[in-house]
OpenMM code with the backbone's topology and positions (N, CA, C; nanometers):
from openmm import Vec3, app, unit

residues = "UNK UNK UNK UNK UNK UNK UNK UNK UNK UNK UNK UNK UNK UNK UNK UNK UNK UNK UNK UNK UNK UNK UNK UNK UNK UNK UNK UNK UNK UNK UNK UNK UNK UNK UNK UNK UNK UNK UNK UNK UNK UNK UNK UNK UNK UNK UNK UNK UNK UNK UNK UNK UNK UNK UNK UNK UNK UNK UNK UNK UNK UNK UNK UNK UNK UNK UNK UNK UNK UNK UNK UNK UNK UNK UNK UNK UNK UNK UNK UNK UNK UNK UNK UNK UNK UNK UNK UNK UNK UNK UNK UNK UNK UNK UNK UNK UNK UNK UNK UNK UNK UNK UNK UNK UNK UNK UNK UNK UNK UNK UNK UNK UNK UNK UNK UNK UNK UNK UNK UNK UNK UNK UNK UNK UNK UNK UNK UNK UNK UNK UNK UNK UNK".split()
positions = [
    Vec3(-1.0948, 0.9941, -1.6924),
    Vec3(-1.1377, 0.8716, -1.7580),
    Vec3(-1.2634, 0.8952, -1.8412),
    Vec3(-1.3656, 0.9607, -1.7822),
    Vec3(-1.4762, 1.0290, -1.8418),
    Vec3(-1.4692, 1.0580, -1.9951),
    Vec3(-1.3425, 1.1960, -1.9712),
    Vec3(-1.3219, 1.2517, -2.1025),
    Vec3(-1.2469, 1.1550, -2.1730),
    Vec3(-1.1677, 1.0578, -2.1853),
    Vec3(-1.1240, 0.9109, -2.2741),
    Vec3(-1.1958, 0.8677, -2.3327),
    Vec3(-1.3217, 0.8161, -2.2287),
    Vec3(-1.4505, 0.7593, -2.3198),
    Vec3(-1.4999, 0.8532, -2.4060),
    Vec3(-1.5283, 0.9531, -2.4046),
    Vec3(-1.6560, 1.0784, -2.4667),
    Vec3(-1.5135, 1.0868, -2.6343),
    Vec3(-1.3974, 1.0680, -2.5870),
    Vec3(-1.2905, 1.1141, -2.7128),
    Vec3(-1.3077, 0.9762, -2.7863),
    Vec3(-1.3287, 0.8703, -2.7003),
    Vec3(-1.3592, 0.7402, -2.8005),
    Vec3(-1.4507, 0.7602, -2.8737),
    Vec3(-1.5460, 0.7635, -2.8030),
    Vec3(-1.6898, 0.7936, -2.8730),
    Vec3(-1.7020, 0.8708, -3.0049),
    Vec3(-1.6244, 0.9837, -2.9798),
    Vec3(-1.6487, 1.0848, -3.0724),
    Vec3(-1.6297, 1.0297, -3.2232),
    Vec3(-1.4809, 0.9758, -3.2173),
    Vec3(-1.4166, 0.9160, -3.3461),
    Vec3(-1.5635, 0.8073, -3.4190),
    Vec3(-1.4972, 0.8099, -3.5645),
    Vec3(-1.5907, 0.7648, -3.6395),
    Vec3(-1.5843, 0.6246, -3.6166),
    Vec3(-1.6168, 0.5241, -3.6449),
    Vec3(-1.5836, 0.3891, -3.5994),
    Vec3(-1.5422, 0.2936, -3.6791),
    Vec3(-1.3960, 0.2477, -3.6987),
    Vec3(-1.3553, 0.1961, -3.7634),
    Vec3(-1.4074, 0.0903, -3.8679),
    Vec3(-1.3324, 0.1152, -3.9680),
    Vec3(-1.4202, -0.0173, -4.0859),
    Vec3(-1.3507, -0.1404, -4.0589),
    Vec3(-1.4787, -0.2547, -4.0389),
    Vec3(-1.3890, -0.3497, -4.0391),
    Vec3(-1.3492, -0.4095, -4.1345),
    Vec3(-1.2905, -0.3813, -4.2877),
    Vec3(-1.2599, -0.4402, -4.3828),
    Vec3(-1.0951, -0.3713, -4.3641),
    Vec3(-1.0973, -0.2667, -4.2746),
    Vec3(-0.9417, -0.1979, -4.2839),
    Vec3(-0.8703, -0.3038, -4.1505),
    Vec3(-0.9260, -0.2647, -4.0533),
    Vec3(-0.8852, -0.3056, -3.8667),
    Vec3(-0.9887, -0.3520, -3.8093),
    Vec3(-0.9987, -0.5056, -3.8074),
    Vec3(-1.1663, -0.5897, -3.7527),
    Vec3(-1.0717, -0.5865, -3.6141),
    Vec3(-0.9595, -0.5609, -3.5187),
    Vec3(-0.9912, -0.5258, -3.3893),
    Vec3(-0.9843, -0.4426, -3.3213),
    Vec3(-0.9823, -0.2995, -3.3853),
    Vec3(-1.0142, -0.1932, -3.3599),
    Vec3(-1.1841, -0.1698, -3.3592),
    Vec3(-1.2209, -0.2561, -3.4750),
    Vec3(-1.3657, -0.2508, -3.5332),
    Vec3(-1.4895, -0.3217, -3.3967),
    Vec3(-1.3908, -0.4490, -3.3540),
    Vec3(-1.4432, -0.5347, -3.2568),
    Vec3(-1.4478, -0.4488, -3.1180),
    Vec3(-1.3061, -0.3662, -3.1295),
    Vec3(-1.3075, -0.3268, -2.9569),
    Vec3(-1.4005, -0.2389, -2.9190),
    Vec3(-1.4352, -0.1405, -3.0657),
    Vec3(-1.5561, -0.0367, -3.0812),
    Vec3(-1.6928, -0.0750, -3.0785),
    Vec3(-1.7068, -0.2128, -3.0450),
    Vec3(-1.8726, -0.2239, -3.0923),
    Vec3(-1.8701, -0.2961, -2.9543),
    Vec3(-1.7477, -0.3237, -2.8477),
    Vec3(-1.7494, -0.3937, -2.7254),
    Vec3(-1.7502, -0.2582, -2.6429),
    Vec3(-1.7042, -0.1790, -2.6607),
    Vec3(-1.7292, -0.0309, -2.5882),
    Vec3(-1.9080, 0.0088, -2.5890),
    Vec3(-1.9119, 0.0246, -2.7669),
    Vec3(-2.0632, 0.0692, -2.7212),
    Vec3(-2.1687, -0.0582, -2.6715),
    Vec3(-2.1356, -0.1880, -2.6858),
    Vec3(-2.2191, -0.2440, -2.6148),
    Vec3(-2.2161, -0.2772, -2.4578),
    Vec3(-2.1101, -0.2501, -2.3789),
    Vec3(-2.0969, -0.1805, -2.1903),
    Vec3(-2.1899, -0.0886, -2.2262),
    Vec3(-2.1850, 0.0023, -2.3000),
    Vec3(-2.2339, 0.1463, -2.2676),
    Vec3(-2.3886, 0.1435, -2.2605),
    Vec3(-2.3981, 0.0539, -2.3510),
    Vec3(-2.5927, 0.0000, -2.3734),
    Vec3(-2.6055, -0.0585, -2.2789),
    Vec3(-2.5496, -0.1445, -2.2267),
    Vec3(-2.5332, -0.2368, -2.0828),
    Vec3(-2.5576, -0.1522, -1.9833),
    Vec3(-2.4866, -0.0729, -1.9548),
    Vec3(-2.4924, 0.0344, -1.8731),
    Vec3(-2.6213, 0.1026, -1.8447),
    Vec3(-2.6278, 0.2002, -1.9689),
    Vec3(-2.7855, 0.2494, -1.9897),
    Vec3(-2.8838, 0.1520, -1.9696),
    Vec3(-2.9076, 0.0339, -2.0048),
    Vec3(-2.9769, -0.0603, -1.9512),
    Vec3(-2.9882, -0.0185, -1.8376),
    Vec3(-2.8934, -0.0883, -1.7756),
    Vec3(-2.9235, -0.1045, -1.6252),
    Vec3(-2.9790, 0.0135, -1.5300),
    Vec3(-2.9511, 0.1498, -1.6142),
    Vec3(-2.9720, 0.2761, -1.4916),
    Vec3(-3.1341, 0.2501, -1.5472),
    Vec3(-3.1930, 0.2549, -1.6699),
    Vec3(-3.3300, 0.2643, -1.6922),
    Vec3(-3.3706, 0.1962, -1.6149),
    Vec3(-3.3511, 0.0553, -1.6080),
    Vec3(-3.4468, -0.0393, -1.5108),
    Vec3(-3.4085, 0.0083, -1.3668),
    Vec3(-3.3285, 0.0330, -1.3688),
    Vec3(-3.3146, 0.0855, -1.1642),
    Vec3(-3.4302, 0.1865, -1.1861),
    Vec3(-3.4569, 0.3163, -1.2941),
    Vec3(-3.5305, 0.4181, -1.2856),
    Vec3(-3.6585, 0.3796, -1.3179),
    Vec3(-3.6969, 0.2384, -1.3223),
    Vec3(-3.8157, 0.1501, -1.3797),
    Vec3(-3.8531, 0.1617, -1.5234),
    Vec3(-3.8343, 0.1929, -1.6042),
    Vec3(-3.8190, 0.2329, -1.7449),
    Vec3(-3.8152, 0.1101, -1.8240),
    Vec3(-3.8514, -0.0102, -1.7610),
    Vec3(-3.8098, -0.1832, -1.8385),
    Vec3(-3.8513, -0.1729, -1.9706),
    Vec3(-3.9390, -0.1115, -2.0778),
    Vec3(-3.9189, -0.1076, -2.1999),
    Vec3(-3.7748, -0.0539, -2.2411),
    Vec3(-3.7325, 0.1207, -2.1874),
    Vec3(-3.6253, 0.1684, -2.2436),
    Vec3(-3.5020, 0.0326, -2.2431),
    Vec3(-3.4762, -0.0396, -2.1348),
    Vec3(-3.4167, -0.0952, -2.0575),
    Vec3(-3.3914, -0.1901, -2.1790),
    Vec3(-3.5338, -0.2747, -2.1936),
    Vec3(-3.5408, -0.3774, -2.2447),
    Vec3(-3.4355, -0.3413, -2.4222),
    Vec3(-3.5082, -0.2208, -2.4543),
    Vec3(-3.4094, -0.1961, -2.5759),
    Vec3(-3.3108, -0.1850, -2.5798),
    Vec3(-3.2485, -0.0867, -2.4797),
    Vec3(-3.1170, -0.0751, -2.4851),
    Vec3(-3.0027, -0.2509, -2.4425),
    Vec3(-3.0623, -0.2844, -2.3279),
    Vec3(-3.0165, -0.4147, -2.3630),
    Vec3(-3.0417, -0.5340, -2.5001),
    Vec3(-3.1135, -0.4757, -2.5727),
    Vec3(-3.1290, -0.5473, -2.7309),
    Vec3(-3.0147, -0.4412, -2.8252),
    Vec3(-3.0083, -0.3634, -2.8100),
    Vec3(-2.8999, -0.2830, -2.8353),
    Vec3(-2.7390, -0.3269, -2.8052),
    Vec3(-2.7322, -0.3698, -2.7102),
    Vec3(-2.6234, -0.4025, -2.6343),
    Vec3(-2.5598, -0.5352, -2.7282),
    Vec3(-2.6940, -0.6311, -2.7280),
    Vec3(-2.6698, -0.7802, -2.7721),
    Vec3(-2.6307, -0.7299, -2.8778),
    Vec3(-2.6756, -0.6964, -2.9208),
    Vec3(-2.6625, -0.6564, -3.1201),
    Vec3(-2.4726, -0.6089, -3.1388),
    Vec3(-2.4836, -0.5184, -3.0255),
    Vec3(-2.3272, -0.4614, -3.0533),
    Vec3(-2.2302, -0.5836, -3.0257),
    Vec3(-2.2820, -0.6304, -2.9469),
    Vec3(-2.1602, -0.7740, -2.8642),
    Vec3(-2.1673, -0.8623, -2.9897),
    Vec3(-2.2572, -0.9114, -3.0484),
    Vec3(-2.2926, -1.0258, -3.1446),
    Vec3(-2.2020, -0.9709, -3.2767),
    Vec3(-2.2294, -0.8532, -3.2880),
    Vec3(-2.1330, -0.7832, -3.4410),
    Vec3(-1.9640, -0.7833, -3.3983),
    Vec3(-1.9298, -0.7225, -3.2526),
    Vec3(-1.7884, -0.7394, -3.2508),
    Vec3(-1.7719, -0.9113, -3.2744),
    Vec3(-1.8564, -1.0362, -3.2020),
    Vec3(-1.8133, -1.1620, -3.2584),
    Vec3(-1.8055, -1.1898, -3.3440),
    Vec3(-1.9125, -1.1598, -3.4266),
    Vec3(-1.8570, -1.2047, -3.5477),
    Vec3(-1.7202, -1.1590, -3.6546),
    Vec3(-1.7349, -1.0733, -3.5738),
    Vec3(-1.6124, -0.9610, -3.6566),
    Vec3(-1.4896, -1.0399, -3.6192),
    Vec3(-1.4762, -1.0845, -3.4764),
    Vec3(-1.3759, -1.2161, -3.4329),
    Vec3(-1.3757, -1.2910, -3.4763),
    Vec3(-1.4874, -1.3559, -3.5327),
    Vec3(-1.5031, -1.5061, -3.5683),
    Vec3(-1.4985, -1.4705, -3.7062),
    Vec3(-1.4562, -1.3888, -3.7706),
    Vec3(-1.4751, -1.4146, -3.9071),
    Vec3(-1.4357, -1.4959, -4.0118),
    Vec3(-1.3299, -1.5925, -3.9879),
    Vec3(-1.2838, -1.6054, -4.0533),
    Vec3(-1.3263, -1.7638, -4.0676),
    Vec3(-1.3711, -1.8178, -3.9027),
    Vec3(-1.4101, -1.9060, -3.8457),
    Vec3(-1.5575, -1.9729, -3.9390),
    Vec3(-1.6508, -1.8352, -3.9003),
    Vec3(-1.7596, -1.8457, -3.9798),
    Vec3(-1.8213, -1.7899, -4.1354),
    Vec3(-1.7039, -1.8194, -4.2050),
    Vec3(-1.6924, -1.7892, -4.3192),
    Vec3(-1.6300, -1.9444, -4.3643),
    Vec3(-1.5778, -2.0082, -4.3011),
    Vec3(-1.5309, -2.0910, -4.3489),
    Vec3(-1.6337, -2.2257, -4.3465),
    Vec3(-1.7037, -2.1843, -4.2534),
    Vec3(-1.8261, -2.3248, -4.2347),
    Vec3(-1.9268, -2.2573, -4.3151),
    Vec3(-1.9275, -2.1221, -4.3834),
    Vec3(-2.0598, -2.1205, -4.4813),
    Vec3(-2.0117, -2.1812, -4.6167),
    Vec3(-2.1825, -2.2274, -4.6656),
    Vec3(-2.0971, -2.3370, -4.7996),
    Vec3(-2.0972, -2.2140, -4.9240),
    Vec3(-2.1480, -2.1645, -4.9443),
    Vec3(-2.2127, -2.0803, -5.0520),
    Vec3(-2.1023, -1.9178, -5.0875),
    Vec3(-2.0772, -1.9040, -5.1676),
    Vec3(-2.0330, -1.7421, -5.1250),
    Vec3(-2.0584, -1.5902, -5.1456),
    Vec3(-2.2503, -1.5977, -5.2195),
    Vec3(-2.3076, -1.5673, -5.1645),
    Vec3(-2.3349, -1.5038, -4.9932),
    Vec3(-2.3559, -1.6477, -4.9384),
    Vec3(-2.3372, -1.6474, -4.7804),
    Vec3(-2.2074, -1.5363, -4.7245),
    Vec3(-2.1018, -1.6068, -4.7764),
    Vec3(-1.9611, -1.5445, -4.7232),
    Vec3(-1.9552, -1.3640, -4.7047),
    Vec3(-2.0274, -1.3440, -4.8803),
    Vec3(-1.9898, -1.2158, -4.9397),
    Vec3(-2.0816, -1.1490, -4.8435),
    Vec3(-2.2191, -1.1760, -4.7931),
    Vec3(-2.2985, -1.1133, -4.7452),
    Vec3(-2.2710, -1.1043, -4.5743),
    Vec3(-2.1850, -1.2317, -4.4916),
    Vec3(-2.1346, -1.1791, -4.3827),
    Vec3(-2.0649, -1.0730, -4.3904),
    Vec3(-1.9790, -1.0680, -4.4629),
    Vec3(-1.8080, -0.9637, -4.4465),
    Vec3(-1.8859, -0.7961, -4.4943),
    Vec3(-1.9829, -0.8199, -4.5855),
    Vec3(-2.0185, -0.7091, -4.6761),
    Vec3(-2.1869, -0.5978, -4.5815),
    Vec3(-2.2524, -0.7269, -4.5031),
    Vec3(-2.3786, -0.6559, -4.4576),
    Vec3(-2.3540, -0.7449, -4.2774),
    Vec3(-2.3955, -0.8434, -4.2638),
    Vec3(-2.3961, -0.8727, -4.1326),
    Vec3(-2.2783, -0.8424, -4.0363),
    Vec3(-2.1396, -0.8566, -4.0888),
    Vec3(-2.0476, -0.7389, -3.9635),
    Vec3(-2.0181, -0.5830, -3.9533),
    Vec3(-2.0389, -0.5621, -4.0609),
    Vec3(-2.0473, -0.4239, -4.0283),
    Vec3(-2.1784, -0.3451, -3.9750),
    Vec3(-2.3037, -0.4321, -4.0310),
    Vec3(-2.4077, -0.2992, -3.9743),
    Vec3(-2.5049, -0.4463, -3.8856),
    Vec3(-2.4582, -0.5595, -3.8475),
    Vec3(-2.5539, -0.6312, -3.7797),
    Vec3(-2.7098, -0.5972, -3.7761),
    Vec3(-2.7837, -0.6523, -3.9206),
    Vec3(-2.9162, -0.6302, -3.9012),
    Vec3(-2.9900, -0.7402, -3.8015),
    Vec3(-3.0887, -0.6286, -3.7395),
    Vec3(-3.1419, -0.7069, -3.6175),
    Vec3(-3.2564, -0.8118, -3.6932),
    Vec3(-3.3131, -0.7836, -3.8130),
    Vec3(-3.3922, -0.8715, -3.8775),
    Vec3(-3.3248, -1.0290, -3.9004),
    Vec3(-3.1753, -1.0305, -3.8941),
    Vec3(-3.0953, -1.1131, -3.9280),
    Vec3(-3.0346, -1.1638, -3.7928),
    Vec3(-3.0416, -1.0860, -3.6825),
    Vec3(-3.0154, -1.0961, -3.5477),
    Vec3(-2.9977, -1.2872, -3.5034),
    Vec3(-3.0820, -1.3360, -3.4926),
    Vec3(-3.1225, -1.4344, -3.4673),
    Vec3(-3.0357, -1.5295, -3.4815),
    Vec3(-3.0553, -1.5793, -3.6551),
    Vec3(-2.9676, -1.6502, -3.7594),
    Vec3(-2.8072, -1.6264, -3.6792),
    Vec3(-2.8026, -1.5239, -3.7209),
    Vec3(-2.6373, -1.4368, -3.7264),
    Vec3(-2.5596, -1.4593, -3.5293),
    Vec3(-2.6367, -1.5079, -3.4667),
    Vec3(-2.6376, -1.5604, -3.3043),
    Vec3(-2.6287, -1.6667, -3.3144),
    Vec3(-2.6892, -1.7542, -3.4346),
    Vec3(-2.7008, -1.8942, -3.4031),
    Vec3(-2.5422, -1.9119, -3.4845),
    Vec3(-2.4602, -1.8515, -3.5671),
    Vec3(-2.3722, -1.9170, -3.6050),
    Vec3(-2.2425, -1.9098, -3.5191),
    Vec3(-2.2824, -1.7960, -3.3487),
    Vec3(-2.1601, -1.8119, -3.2467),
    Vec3(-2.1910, -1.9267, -3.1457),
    Vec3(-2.1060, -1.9685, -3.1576),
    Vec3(-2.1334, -2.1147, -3.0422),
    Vec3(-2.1757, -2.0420, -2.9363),
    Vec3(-2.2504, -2.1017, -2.8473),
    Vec3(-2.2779, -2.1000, -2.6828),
    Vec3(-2.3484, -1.9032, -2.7102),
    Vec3(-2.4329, -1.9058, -2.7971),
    Vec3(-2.4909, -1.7512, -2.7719),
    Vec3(-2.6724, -1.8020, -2.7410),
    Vec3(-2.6727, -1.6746, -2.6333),
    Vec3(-2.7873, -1.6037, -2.5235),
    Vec3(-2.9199, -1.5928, -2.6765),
    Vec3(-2.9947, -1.7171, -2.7068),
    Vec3(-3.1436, -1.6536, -2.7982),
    Vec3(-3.2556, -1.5722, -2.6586),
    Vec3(-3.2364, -1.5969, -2.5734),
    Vec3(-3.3155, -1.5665, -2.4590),
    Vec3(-3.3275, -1.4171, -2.4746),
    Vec3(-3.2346, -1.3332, -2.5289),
    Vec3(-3.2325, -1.2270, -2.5443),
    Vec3(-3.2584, -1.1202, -2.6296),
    Vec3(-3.3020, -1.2231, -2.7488),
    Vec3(-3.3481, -1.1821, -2.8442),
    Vec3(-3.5177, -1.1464, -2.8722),
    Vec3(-3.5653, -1.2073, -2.7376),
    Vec3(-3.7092, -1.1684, -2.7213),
    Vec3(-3.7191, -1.0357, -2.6462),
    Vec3(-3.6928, -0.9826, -2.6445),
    Vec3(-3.6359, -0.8400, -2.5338),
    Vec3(-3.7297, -0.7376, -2.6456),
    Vec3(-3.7009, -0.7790, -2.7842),
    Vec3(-3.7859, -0.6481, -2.8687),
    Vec3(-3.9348, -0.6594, -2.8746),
    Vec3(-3.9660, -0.7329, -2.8486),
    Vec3(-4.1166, -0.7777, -2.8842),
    Vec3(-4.1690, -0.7483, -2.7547),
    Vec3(-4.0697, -0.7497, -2.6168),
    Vec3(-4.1638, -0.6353, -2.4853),
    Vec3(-4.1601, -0.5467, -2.5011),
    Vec3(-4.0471, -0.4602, -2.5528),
    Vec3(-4.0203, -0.3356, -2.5689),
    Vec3(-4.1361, -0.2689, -2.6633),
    Vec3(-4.1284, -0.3432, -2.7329),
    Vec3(-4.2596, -0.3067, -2.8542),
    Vec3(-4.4210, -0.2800, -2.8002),
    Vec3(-4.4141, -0.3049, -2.6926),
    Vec3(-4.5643, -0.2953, -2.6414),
    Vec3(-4.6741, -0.4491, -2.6249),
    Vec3(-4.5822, -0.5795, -2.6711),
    Vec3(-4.6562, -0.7105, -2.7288),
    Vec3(-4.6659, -0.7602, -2.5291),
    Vec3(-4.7134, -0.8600, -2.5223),
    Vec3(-4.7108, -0.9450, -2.3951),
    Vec3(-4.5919, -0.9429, -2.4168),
    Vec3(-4.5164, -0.9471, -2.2780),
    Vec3(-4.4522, -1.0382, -2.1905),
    Vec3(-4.4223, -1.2057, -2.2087),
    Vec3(-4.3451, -1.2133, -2.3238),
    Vec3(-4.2882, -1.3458, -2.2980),
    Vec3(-4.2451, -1.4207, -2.1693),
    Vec3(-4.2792, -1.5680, -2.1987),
    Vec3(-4.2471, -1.6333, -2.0332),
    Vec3(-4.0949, -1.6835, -2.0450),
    Vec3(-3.9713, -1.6197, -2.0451),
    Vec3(-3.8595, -1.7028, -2.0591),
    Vec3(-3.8067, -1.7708, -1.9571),
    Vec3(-3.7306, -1.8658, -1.9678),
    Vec3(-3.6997, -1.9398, -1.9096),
    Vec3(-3.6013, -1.9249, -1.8239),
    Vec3(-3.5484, -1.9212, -1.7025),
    Vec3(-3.4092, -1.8649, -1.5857),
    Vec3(-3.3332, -1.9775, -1.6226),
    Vec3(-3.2322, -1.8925, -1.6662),
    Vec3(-3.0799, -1.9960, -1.6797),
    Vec3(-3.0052, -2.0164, -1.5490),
    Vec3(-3.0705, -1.9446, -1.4296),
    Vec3(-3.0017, -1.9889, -1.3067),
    Vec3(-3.0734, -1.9739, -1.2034),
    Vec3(-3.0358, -2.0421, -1.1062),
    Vec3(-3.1305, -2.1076, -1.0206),
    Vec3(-3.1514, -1.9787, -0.9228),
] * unit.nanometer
topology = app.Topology()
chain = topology.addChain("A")
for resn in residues:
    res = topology.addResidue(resn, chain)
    for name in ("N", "CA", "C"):
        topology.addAtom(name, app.Element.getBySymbol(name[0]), res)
């Protein structure tokens, strides 16, 4: 199973203007894998590495959605401008400067997680808020 993943990996990663769910399933692979790495850093106490790689993670999960939702959220932008610049820059290379915005147009998405770079960065410790009890 090991060697499956490492042969996934290897391959270049599909465009999503050819196959958006080949494109989607590839950016849901590497974001487990950031998930993953997350989690061993913080077991190894490492909560900056941690903190990135889980900002890493979001980023990959948020680009396969939209890559799902594309068609969804292309259709509620008014401009096409807007349109040309989802399909052309925000699903394929999800800039994290754009991170934010580009979260707010999937229903029911995690902003809580988007403060994760600014610990990692060396800044205070944001106070966020527990979504569960």
């Amino acid at each position: 199973m090991a060697q499956d993943i490492v042969e996934l990996l290897e391959k270049p990663l599909p465009r999503p203007k050819r196959d958006l769910v080949s494109y989607a399933s590839a950016r849901v692979l590497e974001a487990l894998l950031e998930a993953l790495l997350a989690l061993e850093f913080l077991a190894r106490g490492y909560t900056r590495n941690a903190a990135g790689k889980a900002f890493q993670a979001w980023r990959a999960l948020t680009a396969a959605l939209l890559t799902l939702e594309k068609d969804k959220i292309a259709n509620a932008l008014g401009r096409e401008e807007e349109k040309k610049w989802l399909i052309e820059v925000a699903i394929p290379r999800a800039p994290s400067s754009r991170l934010k915005p580009l979260a707010g147009l999937l229903e029911g998405s995690s902003r809580a997680t988007l403060l994760l770079p600014s610990y990692r960065q060396g800044t205070k410790s944001p106070r966020l808020p527990v979504p569960w009890p």
